[in-house]
Every structure is written in structure tokens, then in C-alpha cells.
N, C-alpha and C positions, 0 to 999 in steps of 0.2 A: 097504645098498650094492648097487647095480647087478654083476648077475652076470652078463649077456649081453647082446647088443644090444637086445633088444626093453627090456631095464629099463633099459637107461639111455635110450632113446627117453623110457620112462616118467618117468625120472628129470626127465629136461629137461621134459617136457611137468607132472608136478607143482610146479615150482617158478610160485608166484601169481604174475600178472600177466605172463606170459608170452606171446605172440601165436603163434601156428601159423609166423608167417616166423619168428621168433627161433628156436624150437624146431627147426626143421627147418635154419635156419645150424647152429644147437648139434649139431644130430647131425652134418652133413658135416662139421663141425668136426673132433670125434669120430671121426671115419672116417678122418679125413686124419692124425689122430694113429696110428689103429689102423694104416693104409696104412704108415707112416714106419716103423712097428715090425716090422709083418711085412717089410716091404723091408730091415730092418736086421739081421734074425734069417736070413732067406733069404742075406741077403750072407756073413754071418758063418755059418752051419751049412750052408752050401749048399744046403738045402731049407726049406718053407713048413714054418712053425709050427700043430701041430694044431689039432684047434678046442677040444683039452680046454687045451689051452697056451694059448689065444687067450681061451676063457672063465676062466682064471687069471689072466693079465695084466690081463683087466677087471674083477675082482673086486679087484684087490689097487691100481684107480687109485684115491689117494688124493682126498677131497670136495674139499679146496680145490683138485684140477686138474678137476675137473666145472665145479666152478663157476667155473677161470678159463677156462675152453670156454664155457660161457654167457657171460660178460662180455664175452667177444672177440665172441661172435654178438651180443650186445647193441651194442658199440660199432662192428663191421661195420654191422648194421643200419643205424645212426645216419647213419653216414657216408654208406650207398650212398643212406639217404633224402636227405638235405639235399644229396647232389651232384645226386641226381635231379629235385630240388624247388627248386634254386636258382635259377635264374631267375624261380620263378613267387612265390618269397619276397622275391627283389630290387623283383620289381613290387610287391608288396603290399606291402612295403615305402615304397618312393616313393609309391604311389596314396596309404599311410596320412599319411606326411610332408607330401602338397600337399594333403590334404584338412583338415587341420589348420592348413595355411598358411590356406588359402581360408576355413577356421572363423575364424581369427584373425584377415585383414586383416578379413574383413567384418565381424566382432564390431565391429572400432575406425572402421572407418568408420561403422560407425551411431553409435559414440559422439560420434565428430567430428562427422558431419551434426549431431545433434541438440544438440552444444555449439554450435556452427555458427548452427543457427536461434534457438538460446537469445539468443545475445548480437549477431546480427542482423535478428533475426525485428524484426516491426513491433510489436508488444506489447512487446517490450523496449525499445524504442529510442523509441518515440512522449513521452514523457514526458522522459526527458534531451534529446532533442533539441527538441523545446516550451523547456524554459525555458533552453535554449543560447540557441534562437532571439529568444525575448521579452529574455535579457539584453542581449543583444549588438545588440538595436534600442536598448533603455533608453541604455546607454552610448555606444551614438551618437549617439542624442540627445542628449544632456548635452554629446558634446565638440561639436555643430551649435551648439548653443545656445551655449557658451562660447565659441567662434571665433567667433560672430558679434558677443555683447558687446565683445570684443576689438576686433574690427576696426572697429567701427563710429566708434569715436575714431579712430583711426590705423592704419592696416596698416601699420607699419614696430615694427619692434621696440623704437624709439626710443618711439614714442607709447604702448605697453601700462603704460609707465610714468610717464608723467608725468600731469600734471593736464588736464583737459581747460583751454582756454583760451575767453575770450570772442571772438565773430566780430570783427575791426577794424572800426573806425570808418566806416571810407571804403564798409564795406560792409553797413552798418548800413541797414536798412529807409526808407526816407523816406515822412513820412509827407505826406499828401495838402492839397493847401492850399487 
């Protein structure tokens, strides 16, 4: 246990992973309690407490108020970092957000481009469009050709079904005398 300032300086500055700001909040910490004490012993006895009273009082601060003085410098710290540092966390923040956008649209536009060329590129499409093409001559031929047997009796809807008839009489070929 810390018996005067310099050991509890040590004190803070032993506990692992501590940084030189922490330890140095921890002590003003420290100070500011030691300050509140002497101000409260001056008020109440009307004079300053000695320093053999002062190295008493710090011998007998109980570990878990050391170290709720370090947590407080700790979570000070914290605080004055990230109000310090926010804006430049806001940015990097956003910068990280659109840069992941920017990863992502273009990731899917290359997917789409290249489904894109997939299913209208000319190597896809040369062969179904070939035998759309070749069918759809085929079956217009067939309906050419059938309109034409059709018609050639009769174009009236009437004539597709009956029998063909022989030419009349009267207009029968004469032959040469």
C-alpha cells in the first residue's frame, strides 16, 4: 500500500497497460481527492493537516479507492479521446461505409455486365436465333404454299370446299376445222 505521493505515483504507474496520460489523470485524480480532504480538515480544525496526518490518511486509502481513481482516469481518458477524435471517426467512418458501397455496387455490376453479355452476347444467341430464323421461313412457306392451293379453285370461302367443277360447255375449247 501506497504511503506518500511518490508511491502512489508508483502505484498508478505499476498497474500493466497503463499509458503515461492515464497515470498522470490517476494521480490529479488523487490530488483532487487529497485537495477535498485537506480543504475539509482546514474547514473543520481551522488549520492544514500535517504531512505526518496527510502521509496517514494515504496509507490507510483503502486498494479499491486507488483503483476506483484509475478507472475514472481510465474512463476520463476515454471520453476526452473520442470527443477529441470524433469527427475524424465520423469521417472514417462514412469514408468506410461508401467504400464498401462503391465495393458492392461494382462487385454486382460486373455480375450483371457479364450476365448481361452472357445471355446477349453473339455466341449466345447465334444458334437460337438461326433456327427461330430457319423455322419461321419453313412455316411460312407451308402457310404460302397452302394459300395458294387454296385459292387457286376459288378464293371465296365458299369454293375451299366444294369440288372443283368442269369448265361449261359454251366455253369449252373449239377445235379447229
Amino acid at each position: 500500500m501506497p504511503a506518500n505521493d511518490r508511491d502512489v505515483y508508483a502505484y498508478f504507474s505499476s498497474r500493466s497497460g497503463n499509458s503515461p496520460e492515464v497515470v498522470a489523470l490517476a494521480y490529479a485524480g488523487f490530488a483532487k481527492s487529497k485537495y477535498d480532504w485537506v480543504a475539509h480538515l482546514e474547514e473543520r480544525n481551522g488549520m492544514p493537516p500535517s504531512s505526518a496526518e496527510i502521509d496517514r490518511w494515504i496509507a490507510e486509502l483503502p486498494d479499491s479507492r486507488l483503483q476506483g481513481i484509475l478507472e475514472d482516469a481510465v474512463d476520463l481518458f476515454d471520453l476526452a479521446a473520442r470527443a477529441y477524435m470524433a469527427e475524424a471517426l465520423d469521417a472514417a467512418d462514412a469514408k468506410a461505409r461508401d467504400d464498401a458501397i462503391v465495393r458492392e455496387v461494382t462487385a454486382n455490376n460486373a455480375a450483371v455486365l457479364a450476365l448481361v453479355e452472357k445471355v446477349t452476347g453473339f455466341k449466345s444467341t447465334l444458334w437460337p436465333n438461326l433456327f427461330i430464323g430457319v423455322g419461321a421461313s419453313f412455316v411460312f412457306s407451308l402457310v404460302i404454299i397452302l394459300a395458294g392451293l387454296i385459292f387457286n379453285r376459288d378464293p371465296s370461302p365458299f369454293g375451299w370446299f366444294r369440288e372443283a367443277q368442269p369448265a361449261p360447255a359454251a366455253m369449252a375449247p373449239v377445235a379447229p376445222r
